[in-house]
N, C-alpha and C positions, 0 to 999 in steps of 0.2 A: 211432460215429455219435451216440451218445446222452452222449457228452462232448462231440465238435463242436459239437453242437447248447447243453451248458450253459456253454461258454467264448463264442457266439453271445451268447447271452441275457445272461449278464454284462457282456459289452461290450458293449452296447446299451444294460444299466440304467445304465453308468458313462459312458457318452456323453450320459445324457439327466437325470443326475446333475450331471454338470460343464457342461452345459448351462444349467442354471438358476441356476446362481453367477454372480454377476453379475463381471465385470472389476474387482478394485480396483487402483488408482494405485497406484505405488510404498511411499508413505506409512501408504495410508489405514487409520485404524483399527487401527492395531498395528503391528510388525514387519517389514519388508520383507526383502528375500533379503538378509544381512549384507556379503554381498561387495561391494553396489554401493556405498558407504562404507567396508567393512574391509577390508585384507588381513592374514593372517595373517603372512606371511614375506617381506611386500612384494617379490613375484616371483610373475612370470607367463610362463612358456614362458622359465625361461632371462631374462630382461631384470627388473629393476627396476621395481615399478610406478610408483613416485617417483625416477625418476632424480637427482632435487634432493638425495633424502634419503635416503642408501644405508643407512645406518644404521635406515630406517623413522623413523615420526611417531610422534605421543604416540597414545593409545588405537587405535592401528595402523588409522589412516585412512589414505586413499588421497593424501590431499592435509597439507599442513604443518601446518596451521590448519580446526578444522571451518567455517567460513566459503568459506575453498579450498574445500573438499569440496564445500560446499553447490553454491559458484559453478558449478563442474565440468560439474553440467547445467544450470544455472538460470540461466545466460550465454548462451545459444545462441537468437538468432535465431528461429530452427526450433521452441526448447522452447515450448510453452502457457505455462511457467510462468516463465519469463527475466527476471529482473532486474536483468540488469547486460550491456545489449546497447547496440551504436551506436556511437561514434565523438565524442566531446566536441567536439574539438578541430575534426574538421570541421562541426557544428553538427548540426541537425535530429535530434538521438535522440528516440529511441523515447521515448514516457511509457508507463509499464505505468499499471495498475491501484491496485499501493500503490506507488509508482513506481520509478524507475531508478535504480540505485546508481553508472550510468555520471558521474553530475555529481559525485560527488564528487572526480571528476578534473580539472574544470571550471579553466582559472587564473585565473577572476572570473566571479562569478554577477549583475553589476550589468547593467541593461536603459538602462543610460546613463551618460554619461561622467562624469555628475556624480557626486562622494563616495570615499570610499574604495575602494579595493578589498574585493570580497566573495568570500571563495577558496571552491574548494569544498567543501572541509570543510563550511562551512554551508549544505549543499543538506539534509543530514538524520543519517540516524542513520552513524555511522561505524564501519564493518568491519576486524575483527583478520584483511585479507584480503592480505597482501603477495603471495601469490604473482599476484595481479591486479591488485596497484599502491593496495590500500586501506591504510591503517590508523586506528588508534584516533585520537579527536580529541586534538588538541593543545592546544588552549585549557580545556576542562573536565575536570575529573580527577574527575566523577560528573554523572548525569543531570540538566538540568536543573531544581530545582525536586527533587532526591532526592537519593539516595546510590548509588544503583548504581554500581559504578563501572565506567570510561569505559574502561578497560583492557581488560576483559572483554566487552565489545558485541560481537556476533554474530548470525549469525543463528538459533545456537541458545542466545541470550538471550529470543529470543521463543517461537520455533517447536521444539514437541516433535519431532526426529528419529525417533524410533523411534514415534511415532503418537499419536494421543488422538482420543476421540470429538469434543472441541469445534474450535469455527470456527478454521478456516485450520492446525489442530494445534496452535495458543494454549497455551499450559501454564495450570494451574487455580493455586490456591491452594498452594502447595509449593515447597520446597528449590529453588531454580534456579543451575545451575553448580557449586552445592557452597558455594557462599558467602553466597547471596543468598535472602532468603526474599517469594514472593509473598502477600499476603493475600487476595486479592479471586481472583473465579472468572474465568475464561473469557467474554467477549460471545456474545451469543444473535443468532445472524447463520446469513443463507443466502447460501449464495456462487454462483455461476454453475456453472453445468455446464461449459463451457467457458471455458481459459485464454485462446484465440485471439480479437482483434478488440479493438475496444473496446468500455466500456458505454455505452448508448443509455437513453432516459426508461419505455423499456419493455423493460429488461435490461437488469439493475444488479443489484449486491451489496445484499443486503436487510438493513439493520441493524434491530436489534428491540430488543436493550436492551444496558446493561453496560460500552461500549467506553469510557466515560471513565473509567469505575470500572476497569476492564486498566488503561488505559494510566497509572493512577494506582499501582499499582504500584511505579512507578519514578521519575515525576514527582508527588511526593507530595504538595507543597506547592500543588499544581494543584488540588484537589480542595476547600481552604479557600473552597469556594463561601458570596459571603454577608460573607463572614470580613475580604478585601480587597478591591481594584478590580483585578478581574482578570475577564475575558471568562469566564461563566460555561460550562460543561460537565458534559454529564448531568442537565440542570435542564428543564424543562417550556418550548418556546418561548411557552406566553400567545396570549392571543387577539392583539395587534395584530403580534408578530411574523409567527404564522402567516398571517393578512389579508395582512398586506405581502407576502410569501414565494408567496401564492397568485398573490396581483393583479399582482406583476412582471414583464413580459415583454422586459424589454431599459429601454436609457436611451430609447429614444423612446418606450416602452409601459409608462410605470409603473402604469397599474390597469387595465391591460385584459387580462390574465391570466385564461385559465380555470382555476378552480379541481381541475377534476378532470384536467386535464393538465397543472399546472403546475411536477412533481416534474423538477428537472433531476439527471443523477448530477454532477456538477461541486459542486455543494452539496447534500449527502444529510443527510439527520437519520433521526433513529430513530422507531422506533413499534413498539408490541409487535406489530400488525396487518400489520408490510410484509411485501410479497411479491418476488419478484423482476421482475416484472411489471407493477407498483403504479406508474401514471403520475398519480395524486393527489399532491396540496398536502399538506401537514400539518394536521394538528389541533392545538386551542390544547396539547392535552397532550403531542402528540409533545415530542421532544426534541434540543437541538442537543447534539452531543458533540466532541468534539477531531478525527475524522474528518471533519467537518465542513469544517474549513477547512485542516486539515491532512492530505499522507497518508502512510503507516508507515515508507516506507522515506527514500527521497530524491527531489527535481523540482527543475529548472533555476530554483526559487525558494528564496530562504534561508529554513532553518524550515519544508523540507519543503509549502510551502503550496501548494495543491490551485490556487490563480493566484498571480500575482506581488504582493503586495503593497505592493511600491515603484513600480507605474507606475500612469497613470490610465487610460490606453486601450492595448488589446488591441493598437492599432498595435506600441506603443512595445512590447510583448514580443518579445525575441530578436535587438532589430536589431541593438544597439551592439555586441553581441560573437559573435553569431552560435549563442549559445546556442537551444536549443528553443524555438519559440514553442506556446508552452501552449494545450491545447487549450480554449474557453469556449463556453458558450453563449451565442447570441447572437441579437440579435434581424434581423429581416429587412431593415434599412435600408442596413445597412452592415456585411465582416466585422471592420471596424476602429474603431464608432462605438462597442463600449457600453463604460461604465465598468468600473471594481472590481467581483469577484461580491459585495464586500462586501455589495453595494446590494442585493441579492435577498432579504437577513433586512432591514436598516434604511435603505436608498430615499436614502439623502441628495443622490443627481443631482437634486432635483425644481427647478427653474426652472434647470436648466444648460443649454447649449443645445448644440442635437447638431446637428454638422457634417454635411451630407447625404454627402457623400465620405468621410466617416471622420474621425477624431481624429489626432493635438492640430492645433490652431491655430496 
């Protein structure tokens, strides 16, 4: 009785024990179970777990390429975390968050018939992902603006697999791939409790400081703030920027913006103060960064950019080819009247005149 009773109590303390650990993600924080990435003997009950690759893969991943691997769960639909979901070819995919590596399958990323072809290669960064129909860019044979080289692009070029305390699993200042060395730390960011949905002016990724300085890293020459005529990053937007940025509420509402709700996530900047909650404007000292107008993975815009930067109005996204029409904020007139988010940092619509039905003319 008086063992019943201390094998009772045990389970009870280890119920109330593992009770108070909280659930971590696959990821987080360190180490995850090995097998969801490795196999040892590539075989599972009898069958192959890479039938591709009877021989097994290099550091006895489950998939050819750690990219494969990643994709494996981070393609689905159904995943929180998916980044390579949709259908190109019949249009309307998905935009994630740092967006969809589905356009780089895109066979033109132009929003009209004018100019060249834009393949999709230049929708963003390009994956060493063949068994998903990715590969390495073909045009650059390093980052632009660095040396990285273009061979090597992953997604464990950016993101620590086996875990780290900082945002998104960032690698900090260290050795990356075995060839490549970072300097600069990890961005100081709060990210969403959930992967599901989109972000909204009151849920959004909270950047705080650093992310030009990451992404500088790689694209080194980016960083020569000052130095050239190049769109500064990581610099202080100033008092008329932020003014602008507050007072903007679309092309028919260029100052009539409230300032304490005037933070859209479509155009995010930093502040050491944000929250993920935080539906404020900026301050003169916050800061625009490469996130800004760009986002990390790939969007049915070349150069990865957060709207299309070759159309004028929000109409004109997605028609000519049927690619994704990108999501904008917009003002209340029309979902097709406002211009370039350019406008929301530097205003240049001011005497254009806005079609009441929507854009272009």
């Amino acid at each position: 009785m008086r063992t019943a009773t201390r094998i009772l109590l045990l389970a009870s303390v280890a119920a109330l024990v593992l009770w108070g650990v909280p659930a971590l993600a696959f990821h987080d924080e360190g180490v995850a179970h090995c097998n969801g990435c490795h196999t040892m003997h590539n075989s599972y009950e009898g069958e192959p777990v890479d039938p591709d690759s009877p021989d097994g893969n290099p550091w006895l991943l489950v998939d050819a390429t750690p990219s494969d691997t990643c994709l494996g769960c981070h393609s689905s639909a159904n995943s929180s975390r998916g980044v390579f979901d949709g259908d190109c070819s019949a249009g309307h995919s998905l935009e994630k968050g740092a967006g969809n590596y589905i356009f780089l399958t895109c066979p033109d990323l132009r929003e009209s018939t004018r100019g060249a072809v834009i393949p999709g290669e230049r929708a963003g960064h390009n994956l060493d992902a063949p068994g998903h129909g990715l590969v390495t860019d073909t045009t650059h044979i390093s980052a632009p603006g660095g040396t990285f080289p273009a061979l090597l692009m992953g997604c464990t070029s950016c993101h620590d697999p086996h875990g780290t305390f900082s945002f998104r699993l960032l690698y900090g200042a260290r050795e990356v791939q075995g060839t490549y060395n970072f300097t600069n730390p990890p961005p100081v960011a709060e990210k969403l409790d959930s992967g599901i949905g989109g972000e909204e002016p009151n849920n959004h990724t909270a950047y705080q400081s650093g992310m030009s300085l990451w992404c500088g890293n790689c694209h080194t020459d980016f960083e020569d703030i000052g130095l050239t005529h190049k769109h500064v990053a990581g610099e202080p937007l100033g008092p008329g920027i932020a003014l602008a940025y507050n007072l903007y509420n679309g092309s028919d509402d260029l100052i009539g913006g409230d300032p304490a709700f005037a933070y859209w996530p479509e155009v995010p900047f930093e502040d050491a103060g944000m929250t993920i909650d935080n539906t404020a404007g900026p301050a003169a000292s916050s800061q625009v960064m490469c996130l800004t107008c760009h986002r990390a993975h790939a969007t049915s815009a070349a150069s990865s950019g957060r709207w299309d930067f070759n159309v004028t109005f929000n109409e004109e996204d997605g028609d000519a080819w049927g690619t994704y029409e990108m999501a904008q904020r917009i003002s209340d007139l029309s979902p097709n009247a406002n211009r370039s988010l350019c406008n929301k940092c530097h205003v240049q619509d001011i005497d254009d005149e806005v079609k009441q039905d929507g854009g272009p003319y």
